[in-house]
TIRO-2110 file (N, C-alpha, C; in Angstrom, 1 decimal):
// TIRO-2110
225.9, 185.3, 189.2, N, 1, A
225.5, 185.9, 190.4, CA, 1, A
224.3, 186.9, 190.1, C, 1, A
223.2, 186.8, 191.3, N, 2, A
222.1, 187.9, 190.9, CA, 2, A
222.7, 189.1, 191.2, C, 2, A
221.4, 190.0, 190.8, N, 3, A
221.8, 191.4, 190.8, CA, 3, A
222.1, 192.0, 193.0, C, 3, A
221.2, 190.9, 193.6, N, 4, A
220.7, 191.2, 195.0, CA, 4, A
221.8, 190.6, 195.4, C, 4, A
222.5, 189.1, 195.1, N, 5, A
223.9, 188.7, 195.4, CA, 5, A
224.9, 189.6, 195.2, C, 5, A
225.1, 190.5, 194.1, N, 6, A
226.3, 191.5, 193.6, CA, 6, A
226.0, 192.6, 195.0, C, 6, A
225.0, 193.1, 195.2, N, 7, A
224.3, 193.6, 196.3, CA, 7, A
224.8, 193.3, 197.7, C, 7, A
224.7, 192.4, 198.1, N, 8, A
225.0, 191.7, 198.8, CA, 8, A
226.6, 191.7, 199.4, C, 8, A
227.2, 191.2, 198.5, N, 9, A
228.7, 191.5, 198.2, CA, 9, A
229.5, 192.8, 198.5, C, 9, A
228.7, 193.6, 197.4, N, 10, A
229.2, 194.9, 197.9, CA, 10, A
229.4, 195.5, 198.9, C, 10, A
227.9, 194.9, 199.9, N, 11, A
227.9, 195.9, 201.0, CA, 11, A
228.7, 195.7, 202.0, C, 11, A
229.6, 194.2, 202.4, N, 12, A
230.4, 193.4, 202.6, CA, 12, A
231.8, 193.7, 202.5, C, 12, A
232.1, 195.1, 201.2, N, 13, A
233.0, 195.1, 201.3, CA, 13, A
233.6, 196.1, 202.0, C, 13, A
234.7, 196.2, 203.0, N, 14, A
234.8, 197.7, 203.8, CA, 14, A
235.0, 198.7, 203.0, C, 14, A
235.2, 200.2, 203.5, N, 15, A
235.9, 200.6, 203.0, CA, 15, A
236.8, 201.0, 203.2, C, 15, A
237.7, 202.5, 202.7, N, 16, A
239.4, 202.8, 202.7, CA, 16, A
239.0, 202.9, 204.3, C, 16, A
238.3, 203.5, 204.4, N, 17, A
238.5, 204.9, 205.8, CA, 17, A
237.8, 203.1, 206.8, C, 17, A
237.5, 202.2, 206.6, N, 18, A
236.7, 201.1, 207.5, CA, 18, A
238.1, 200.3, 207.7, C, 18, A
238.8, 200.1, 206.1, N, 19, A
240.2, 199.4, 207.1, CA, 19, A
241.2, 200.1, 207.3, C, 19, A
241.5, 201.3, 207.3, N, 20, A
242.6, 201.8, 208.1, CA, 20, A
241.8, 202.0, 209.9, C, 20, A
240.5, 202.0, 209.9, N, 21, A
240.3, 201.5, 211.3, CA, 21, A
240.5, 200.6, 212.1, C, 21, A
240.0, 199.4, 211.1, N, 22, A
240.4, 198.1, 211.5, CA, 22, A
242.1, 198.1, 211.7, C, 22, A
242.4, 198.5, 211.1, N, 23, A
244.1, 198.4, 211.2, CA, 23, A
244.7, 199.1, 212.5, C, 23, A
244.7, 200.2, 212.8, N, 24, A
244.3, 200.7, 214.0, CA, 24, A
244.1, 200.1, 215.3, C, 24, A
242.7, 199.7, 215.4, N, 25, A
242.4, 199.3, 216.2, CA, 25, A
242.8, 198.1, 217.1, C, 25, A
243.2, 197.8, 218.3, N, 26, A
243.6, 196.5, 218.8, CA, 26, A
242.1, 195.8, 219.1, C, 26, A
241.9, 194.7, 218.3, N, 27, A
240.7, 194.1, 218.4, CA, 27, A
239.8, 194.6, 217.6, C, 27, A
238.3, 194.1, 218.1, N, 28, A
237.8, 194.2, 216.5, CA, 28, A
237.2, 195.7, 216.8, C, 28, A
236.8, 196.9, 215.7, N, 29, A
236.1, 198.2, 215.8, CA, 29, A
234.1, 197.7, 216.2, C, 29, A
234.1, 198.6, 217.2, N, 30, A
232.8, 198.5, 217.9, CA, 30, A
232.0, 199.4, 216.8, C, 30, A
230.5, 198.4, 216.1, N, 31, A
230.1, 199.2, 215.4, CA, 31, A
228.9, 200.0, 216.2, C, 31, A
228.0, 201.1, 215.7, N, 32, A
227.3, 201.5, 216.3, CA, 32, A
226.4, 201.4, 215.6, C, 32, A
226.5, 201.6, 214.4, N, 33, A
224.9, 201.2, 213.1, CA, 33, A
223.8, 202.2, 213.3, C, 33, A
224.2, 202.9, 213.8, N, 34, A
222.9, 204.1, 213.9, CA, 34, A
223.1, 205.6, 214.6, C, 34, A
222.4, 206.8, 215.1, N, 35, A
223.0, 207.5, 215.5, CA, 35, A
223.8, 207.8, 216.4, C, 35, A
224.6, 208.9, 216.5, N, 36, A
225.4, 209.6, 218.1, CA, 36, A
224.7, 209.7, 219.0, C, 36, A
224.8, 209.1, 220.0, N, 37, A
224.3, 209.9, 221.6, CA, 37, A
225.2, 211.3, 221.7, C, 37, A
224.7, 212.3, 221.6, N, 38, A
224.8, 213.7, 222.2, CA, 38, A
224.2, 213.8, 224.0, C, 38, A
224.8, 214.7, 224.9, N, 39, A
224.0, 215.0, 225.8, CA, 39, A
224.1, 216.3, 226.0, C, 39, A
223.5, 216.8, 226.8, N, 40, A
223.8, 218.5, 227.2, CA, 40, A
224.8, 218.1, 228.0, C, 40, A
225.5, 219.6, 228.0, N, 41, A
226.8, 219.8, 228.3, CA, 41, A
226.1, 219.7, 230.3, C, 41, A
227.5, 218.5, 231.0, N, 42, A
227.2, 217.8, 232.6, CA, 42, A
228.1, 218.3, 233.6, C, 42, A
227.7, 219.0, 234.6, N, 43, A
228.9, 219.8, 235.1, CA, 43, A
229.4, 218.7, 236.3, C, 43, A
229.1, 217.6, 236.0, N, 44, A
230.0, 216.8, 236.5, CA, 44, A
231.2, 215.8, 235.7, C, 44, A
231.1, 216.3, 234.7, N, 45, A
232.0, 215.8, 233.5, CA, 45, A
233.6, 216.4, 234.0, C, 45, A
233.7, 217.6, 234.8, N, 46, A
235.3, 217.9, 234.9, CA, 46, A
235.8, 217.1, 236.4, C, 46, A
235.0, 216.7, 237.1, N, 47, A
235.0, 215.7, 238.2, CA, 47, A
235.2, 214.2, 237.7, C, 47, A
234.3, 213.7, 236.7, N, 48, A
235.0, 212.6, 236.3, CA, 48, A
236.5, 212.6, 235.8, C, 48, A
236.9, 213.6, 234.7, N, 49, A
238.1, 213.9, 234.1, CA, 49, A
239.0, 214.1, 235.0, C, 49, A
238.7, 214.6, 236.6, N, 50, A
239.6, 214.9, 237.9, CA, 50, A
239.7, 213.3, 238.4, C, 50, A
238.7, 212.8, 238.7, N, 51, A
238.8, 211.1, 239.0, CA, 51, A
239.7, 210.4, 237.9, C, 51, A
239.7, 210.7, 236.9, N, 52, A
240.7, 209.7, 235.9, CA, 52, A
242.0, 209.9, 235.8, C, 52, A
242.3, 211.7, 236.3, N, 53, A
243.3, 212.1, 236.3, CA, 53, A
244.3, 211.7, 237.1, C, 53, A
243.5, 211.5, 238.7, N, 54, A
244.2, 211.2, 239.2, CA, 54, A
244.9, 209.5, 240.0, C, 54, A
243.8, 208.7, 238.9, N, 55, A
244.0, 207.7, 238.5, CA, 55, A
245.1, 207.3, 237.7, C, 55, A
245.1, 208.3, 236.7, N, 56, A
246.5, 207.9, 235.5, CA, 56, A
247.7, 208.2, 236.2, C, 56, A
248.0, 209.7, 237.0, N, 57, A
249.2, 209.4, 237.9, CA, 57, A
249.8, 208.5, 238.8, C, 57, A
248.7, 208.0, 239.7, N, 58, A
249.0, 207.3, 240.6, CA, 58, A
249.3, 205.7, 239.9, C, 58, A
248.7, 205.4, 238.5, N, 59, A
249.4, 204.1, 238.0, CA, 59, A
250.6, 204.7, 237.5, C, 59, A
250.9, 206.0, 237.0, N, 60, A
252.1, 206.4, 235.8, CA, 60, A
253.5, 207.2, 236.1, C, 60, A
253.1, 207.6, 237.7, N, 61, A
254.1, 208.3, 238.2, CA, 61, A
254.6, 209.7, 237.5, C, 61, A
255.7, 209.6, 237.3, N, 62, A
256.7, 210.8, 237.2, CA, 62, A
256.6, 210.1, 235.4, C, 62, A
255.8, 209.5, 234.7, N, 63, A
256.0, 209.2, 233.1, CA, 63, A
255.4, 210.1, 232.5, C, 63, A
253.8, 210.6, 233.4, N, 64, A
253.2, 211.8, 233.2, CA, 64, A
253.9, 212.6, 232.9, C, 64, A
253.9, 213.7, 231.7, N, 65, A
254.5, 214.6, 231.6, CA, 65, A
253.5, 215.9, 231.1, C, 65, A
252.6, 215.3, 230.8, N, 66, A
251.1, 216.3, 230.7, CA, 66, A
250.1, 215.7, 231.0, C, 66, A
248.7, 215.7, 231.5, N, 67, A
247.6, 215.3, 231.4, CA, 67, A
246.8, 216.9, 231.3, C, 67, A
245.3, 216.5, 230.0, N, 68, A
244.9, 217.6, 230.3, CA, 68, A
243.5, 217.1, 230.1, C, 68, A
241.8, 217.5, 230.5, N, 69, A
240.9, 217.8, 229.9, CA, 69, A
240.5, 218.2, 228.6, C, 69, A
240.3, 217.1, 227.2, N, 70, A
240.4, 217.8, 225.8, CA, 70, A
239.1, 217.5, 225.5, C, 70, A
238.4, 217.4, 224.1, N, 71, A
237.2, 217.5, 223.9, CA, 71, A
236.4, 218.3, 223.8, C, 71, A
234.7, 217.7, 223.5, N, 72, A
233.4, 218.3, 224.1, CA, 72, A
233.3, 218.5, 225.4, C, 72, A
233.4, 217.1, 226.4, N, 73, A
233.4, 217.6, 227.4, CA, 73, A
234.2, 218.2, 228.4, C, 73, A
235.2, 219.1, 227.7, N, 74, A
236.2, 220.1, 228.9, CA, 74, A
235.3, 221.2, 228.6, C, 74, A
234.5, 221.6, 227.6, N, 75, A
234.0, 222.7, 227.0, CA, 75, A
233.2, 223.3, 227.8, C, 75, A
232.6, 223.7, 228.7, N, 76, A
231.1, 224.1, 229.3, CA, 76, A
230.3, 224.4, 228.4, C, 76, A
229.0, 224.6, 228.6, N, 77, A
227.7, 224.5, 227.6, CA, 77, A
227.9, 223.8, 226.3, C, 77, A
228.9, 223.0, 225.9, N, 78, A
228.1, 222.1, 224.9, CA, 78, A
228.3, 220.7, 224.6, C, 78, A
227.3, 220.2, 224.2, N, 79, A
226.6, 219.3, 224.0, CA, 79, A
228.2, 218.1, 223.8, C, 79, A
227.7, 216.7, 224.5, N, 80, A
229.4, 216.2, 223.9, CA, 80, A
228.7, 214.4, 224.0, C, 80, A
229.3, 213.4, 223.1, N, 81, A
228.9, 212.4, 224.1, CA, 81, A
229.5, 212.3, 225.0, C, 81, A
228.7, 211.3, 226.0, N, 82, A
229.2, 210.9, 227.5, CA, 82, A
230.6, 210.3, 227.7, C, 82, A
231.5, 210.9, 227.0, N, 83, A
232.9, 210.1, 227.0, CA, 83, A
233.9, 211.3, 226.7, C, 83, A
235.1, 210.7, 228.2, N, 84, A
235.9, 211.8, 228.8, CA, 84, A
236.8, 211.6, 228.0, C, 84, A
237.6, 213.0, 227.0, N, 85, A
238.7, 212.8, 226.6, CA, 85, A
239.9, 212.6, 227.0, C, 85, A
240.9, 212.6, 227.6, N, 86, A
241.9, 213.0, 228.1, CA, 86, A
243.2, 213.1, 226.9, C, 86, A
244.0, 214.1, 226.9, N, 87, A
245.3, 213.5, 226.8, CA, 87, A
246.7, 213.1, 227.5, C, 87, A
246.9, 212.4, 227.6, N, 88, A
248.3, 212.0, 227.9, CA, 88, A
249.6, 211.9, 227.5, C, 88, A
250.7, 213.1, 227.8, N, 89, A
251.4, 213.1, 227.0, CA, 89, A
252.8, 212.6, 227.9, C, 89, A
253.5, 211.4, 227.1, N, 90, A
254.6, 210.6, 227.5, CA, 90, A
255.8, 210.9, 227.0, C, 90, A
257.0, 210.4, 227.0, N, 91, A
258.8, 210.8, 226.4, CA, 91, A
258.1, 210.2, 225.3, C, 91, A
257.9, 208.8, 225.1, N, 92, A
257.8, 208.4, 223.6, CA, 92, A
256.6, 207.5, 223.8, C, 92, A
255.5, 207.8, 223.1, N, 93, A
254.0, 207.0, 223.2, CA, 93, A
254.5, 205.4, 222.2, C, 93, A
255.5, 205.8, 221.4, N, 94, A
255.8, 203.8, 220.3, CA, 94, A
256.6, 203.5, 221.5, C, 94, A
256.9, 203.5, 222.9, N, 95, A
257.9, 202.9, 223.9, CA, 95, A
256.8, 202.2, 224.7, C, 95, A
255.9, 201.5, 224.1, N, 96, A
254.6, 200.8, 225.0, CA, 96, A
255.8, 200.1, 226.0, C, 96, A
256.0, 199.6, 226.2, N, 97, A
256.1, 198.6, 227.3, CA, 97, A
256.7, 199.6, 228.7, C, 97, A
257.0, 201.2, 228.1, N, 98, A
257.0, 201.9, 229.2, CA, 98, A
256.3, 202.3, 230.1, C, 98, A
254.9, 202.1, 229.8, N, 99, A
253.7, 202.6, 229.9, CA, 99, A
252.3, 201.7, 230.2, C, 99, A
252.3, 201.1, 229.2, N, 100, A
251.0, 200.0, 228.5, CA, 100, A
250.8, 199.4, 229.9, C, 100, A
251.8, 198.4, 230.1, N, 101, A
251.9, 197.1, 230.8, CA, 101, A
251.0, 197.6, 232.7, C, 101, A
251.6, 198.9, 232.9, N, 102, A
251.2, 198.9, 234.4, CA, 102, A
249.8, 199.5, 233.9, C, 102, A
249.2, 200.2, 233.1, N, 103, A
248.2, 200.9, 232.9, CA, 103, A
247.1, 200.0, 232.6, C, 103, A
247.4, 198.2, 232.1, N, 104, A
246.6, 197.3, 231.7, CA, 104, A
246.2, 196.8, 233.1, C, 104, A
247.3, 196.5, 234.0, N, 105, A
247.3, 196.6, 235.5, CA, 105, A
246.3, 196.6, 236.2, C, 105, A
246.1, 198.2, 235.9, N, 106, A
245.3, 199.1, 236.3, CA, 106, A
243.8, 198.8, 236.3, C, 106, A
243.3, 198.2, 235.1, N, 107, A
242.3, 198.0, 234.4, CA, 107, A
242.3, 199.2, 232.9, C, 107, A
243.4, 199.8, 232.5, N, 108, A
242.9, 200.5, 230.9, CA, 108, A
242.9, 199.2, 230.1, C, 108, A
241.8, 199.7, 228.9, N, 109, A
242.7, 198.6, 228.2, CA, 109, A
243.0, 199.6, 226.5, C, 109, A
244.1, 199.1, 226.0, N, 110, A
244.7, 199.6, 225.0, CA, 110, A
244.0, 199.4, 223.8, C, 110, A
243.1, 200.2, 223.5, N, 111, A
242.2, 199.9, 222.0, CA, 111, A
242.9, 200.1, 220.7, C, 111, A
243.7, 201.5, 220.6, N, 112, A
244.1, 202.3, 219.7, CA, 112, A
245.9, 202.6, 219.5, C, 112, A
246.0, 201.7, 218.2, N, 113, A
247.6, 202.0, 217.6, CA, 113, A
247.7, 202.9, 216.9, C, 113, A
248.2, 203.8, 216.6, N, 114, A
248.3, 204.6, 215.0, CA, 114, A
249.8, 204.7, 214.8, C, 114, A
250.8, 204.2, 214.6, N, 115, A
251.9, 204.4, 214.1, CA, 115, A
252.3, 205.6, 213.1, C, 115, A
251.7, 205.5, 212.8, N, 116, A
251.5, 206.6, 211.5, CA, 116, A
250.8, 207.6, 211.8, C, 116, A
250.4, 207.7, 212.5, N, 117, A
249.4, 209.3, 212.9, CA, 117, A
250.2, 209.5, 214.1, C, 117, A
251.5, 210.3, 214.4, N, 118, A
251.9, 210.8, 215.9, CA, 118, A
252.3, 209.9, 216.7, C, 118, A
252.4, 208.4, 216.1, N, 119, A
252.4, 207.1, 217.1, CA, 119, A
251.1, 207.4, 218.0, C, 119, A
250.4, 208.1, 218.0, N, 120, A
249.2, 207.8, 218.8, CA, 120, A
248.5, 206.3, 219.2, C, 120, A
248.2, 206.6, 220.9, N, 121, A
247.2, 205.5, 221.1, CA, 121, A
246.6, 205.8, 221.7, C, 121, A
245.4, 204.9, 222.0, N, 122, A
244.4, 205.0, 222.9, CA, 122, A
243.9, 204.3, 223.5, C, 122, A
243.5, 204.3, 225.3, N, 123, A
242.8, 203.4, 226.2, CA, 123, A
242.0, 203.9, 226.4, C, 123, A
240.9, 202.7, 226.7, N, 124, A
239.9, 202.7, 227.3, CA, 124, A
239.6, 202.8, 229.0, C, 124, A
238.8, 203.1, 229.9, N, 125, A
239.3, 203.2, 231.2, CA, 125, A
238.7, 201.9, 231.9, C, 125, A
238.8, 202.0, 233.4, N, 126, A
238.5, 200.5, 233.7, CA, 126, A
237.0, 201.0, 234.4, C, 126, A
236.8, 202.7, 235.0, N, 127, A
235.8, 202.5, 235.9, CA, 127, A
234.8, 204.0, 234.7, C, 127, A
234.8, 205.0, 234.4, N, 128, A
234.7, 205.6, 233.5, CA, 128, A
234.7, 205.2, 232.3, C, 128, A
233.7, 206.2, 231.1, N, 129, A
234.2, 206.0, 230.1, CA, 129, A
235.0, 207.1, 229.6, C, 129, A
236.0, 206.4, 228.9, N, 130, A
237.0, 207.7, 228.1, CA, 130, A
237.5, 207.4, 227.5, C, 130, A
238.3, 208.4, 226.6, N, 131, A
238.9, 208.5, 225.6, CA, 131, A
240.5, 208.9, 226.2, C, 131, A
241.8, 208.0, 226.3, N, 132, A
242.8, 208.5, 227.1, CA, 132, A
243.6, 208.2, 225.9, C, 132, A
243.9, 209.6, 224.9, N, 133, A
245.0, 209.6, 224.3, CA, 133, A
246.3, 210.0, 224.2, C, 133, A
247.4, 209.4, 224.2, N, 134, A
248.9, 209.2, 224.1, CA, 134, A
249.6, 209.5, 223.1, C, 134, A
250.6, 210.6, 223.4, N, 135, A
251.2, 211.6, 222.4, CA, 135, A
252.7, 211.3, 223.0, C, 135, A
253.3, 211.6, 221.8, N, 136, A
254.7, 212.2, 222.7, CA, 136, A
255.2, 213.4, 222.9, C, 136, A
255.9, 213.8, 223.9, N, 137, A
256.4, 215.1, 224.1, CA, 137, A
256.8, 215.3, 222.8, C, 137, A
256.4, 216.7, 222.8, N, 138, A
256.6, 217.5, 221.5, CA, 138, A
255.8, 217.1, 220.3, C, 138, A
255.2, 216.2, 220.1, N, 139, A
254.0, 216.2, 218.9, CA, 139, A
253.0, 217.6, 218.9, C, 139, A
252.9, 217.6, 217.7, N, 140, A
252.4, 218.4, 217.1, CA, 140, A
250.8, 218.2, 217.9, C, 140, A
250.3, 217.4, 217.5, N, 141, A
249.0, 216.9, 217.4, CA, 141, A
248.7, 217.5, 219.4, C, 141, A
249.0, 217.3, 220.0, N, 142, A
249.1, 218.1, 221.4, CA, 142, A
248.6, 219.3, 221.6, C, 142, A
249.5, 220.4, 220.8, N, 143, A
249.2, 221.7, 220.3, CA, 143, A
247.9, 221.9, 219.7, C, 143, A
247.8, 221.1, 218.7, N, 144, A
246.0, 221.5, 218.1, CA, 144, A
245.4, 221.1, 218.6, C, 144, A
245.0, 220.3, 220.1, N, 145, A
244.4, 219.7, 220.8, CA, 145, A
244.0, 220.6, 221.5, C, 145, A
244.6, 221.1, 222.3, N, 146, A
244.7, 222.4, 223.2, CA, 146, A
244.1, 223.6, 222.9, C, 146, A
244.7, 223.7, 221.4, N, 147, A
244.3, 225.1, 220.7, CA, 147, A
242.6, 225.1, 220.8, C, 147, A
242.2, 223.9, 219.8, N, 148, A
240.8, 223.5, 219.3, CA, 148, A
240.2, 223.9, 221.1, C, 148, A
240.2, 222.9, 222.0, N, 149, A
239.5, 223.1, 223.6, CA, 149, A
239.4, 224.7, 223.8, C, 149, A
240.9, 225.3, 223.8, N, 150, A
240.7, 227.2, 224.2, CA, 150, A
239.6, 227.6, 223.3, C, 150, A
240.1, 227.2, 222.1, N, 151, A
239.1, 228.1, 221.3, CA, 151, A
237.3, 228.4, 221.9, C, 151, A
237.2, 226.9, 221.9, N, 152, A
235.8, 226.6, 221.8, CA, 152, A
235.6, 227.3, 223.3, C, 152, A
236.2, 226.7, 224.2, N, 153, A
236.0, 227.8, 225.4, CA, 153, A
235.6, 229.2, 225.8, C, 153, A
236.5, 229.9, 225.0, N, 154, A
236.4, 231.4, 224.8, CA, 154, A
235.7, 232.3, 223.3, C, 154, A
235.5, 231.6, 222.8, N, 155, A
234.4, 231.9, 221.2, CA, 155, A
232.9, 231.6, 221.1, C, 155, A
232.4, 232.2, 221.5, N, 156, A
231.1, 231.9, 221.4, CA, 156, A
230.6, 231.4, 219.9, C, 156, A
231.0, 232.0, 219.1, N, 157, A
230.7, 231.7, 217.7, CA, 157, A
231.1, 230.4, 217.6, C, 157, A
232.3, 230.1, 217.6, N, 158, A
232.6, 228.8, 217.3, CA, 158, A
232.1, 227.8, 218.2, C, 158, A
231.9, 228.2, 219.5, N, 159, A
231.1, 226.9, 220.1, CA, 159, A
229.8, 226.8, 219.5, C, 159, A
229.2, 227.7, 219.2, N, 160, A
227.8, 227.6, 218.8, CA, 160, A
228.0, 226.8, 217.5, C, 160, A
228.8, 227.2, 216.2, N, 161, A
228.8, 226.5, 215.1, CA, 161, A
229.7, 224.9, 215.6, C, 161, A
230.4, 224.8, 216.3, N, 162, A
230.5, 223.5, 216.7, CA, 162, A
229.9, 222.8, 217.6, C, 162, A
228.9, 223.1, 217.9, N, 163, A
227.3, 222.7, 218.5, CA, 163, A
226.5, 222.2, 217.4, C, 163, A
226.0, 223.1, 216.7, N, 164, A
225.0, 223.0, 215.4, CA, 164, A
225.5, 221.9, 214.7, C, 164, A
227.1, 221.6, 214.1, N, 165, A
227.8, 220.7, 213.7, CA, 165, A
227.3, 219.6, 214.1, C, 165, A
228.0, 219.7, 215.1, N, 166, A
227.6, 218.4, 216.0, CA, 166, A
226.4, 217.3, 215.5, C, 166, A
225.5, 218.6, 216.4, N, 167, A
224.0, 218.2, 216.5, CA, 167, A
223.5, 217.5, 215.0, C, 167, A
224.0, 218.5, 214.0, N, 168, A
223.6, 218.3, 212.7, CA, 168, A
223.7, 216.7, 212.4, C, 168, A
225.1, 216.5, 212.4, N, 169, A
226.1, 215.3, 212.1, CA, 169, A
225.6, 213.9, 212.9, C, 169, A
225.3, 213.9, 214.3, N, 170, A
225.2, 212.9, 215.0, CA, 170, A
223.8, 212.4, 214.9, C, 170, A
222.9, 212.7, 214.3, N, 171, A
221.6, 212.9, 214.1, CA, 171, A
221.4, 211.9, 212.8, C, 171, A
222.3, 211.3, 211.9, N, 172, A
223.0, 210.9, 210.7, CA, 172, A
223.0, 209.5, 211.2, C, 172, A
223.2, 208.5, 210.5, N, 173, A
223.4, 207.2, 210.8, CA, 173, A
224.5, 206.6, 210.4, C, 173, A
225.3, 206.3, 211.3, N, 174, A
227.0, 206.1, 211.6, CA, 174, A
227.3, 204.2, 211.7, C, 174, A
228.1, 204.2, 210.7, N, 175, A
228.7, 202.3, 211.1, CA, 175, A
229.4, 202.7, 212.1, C, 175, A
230.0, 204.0, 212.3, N, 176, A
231.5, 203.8, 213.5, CA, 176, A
231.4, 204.8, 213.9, C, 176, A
231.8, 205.1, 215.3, N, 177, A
231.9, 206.4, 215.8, CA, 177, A
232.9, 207.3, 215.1, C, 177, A
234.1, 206.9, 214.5, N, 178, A
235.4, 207.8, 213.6, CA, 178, A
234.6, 208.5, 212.6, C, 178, A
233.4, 207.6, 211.8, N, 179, A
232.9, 208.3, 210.5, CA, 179, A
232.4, 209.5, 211.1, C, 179, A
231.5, 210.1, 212.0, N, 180, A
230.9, 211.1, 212.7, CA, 180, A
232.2, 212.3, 212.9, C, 180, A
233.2, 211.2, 213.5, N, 181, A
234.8, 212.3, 213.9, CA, 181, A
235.0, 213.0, 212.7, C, 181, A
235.3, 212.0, 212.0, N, 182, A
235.8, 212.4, 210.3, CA, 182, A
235.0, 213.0, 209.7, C, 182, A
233.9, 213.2, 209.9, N, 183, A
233.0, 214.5, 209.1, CA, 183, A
233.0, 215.4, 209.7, C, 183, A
233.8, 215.9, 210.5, N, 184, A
233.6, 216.9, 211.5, CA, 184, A
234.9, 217.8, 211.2, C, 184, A
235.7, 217.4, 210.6, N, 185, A
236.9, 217.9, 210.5, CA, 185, A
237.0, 219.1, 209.7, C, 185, A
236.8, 219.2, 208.5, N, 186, A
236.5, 220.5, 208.4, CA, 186, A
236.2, 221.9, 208.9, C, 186, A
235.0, 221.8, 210.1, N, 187, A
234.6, 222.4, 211.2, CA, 187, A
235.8, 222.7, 211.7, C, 187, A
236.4, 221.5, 212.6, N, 188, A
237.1, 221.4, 213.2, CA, 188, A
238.8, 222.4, 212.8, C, 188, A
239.1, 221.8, 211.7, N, 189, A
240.6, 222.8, 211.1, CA, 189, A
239.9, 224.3, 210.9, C, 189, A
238.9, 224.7, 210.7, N, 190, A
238.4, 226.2, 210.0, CA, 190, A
238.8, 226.7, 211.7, C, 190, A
238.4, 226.2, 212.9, N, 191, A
238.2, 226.5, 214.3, CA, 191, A
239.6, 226.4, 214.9, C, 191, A
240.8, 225.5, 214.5, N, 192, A
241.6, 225.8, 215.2, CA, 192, A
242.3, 227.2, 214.3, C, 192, A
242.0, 227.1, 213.2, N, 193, A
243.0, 228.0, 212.2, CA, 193, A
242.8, 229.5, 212.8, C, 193, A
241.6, 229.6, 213.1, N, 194, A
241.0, 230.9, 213.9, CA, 194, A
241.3, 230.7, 215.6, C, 194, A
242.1, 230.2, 216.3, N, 195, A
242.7, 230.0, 217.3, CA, 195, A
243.8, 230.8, 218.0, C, 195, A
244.2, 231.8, 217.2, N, 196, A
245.6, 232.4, 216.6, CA, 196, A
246.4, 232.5, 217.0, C, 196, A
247.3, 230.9, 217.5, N, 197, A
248.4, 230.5, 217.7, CA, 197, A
248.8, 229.5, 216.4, C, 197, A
250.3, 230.1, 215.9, N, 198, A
251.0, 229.4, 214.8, CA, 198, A
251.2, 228.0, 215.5, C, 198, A
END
């Protein structure tokens, strides 16, 4: 084999952090191959998140047990891509068939399994773009969700350095939108740690 075939090969092969995405993911991971779209922070971004919200009730009833605004874009002044976080927090997120089936209905579609991370999942929406992730009552992962959003809300410092982050990071050229998430994290734990709720 030449040196440009070994080449070749290599680049072909995933890696750790490429198939625990694939694994994850229902269907195949959407690549992006180049940078983040950033926007300035859109004060019509808590109006979409109000339109989705009250979309997720009216398919989910009384299963809802929390819906909130999470992310960039719950944040005012900064910069986020164009995609609404939400979370949604259920009795048990691994009890799909409690949930999934009317929400597919609906038009979500179910992108994201994590068994192993919180049972976490994630849909996609049918008329919006967003990010609608599924916790269970009492996960952890909820709490630092929350925390990270206050923070950045009320800290000027940390919004600014999680601005600059951002901006820095997305500017980079990304196979996946996760690798951009996953370099961010650092940032991210230094900012809830300063949050100062245990």
């Amino acid at each position: 084999m030449s040196d440009s075939e070994w080449a070749s090969a290599a680049a072909e092969v995933p890696s750790a952090g490429e198939l625990r995405m694939r694994a994850a993911t229902v269907g195949a991971p959407q690549r992006i191959d180049g940078a983040i779209e950033l926007r300035p922070y859109d004060d019509e971004w808590p109006q979409l998140y109000g339109d989705e919200a009250t979309r997720v009730v009216s398919v989910l009833g009384h299963k809802v047990l929390r819906l909130e605004h999470v992310g960039s874009t719950s944040v005012p002044g900064l910069p986020a891509k164009p995609i609404i976080d939400m979370l949604l927090v259920v009795a048990d997120s691994s009890a799909e068939q409690d949930y999934v089936p009317p929400m597919e209905r609906a038009g979500y579609v179910l992108r994201v399994r994590e068994p192993d991370w919180y049972q976490h999942r994630l849909f996609k929406g049918p008329a919006t773009n967003i990010n609608l992730h599924v916790f269970s009552a009492g996960c952890l992962e909820i709490d630092r969700m929350l925390r990270f959003r206050d923070q950045l809300r009320s800290d000027d410092s940390d919004r600014e350095l999680y601005s600059r982050t951002k901006q820095e990071l997305a500017a980079r050229r990304w196979n996946y939108v996760q690798e951009y998430a996953d370099a961010k994290t650092e940032v991210v734990e230094a900012i809830i740690a300063r949050s100062g709720r245990a």
